[in-house]
N, C-alpha and C positions, 0 to 999 in steps of 0.2 A: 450555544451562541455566547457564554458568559466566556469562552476563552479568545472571542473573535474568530471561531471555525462553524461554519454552514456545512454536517456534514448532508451530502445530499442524500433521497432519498434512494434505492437501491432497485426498482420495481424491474429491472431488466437485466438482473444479474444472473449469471449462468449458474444454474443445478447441481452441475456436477464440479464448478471449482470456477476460480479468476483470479486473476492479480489485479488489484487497483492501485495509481498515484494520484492521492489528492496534495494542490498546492494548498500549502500553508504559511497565510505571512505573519511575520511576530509583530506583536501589541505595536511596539515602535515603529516600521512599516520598513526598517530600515533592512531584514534579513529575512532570508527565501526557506522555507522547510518543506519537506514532504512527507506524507505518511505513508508509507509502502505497507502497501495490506494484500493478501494472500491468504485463500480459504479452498479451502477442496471438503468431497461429502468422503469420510470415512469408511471402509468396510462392515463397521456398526451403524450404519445408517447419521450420523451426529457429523455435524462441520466440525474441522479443525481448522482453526485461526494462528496468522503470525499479524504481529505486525510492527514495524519501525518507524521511529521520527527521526529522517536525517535531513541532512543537505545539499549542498550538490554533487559536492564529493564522494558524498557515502553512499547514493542514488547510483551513480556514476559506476560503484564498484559495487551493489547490487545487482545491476544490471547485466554486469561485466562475468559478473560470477554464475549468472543465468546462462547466458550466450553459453559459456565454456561447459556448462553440465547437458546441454542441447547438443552437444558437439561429441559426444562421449556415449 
């Protein structure tokens, strides 16, 4: 909470992997961020975590870059 982010808590998150976007607004109130988080259970049994703080454009071409590997 000391950076102004409420991350929530996760009680229904799926086992074997998810993508999550939480919005994130800056101290100033004036700009929008997200943190795009992605976690799957490895074949060692241990999660493996990504994650990014973009915008809306960088969201936009996460996204976009997802669609296209779905597609393939």
């Amino acid at each position: 909470m000391s950076f102004g982010l409420d991350m929530p808590a996760l009680y229904d998150a799926e086992p074997e992997g998810d993508e999550l976007v939480l919005d994130i607004e800056s101290m100033s109130g004036d700009e929008q961020f997200y943190l795009y988080l992605i976690y799957y259970l490895a074949d060692d049994g241990r999660y493996d975590f990504y994650a990014e703080l973009t915008d809306d454009e960088g969201l936009n071409e996460i996204m976009s870059d997802e669609e296209e590997d779905e597609e393939e």
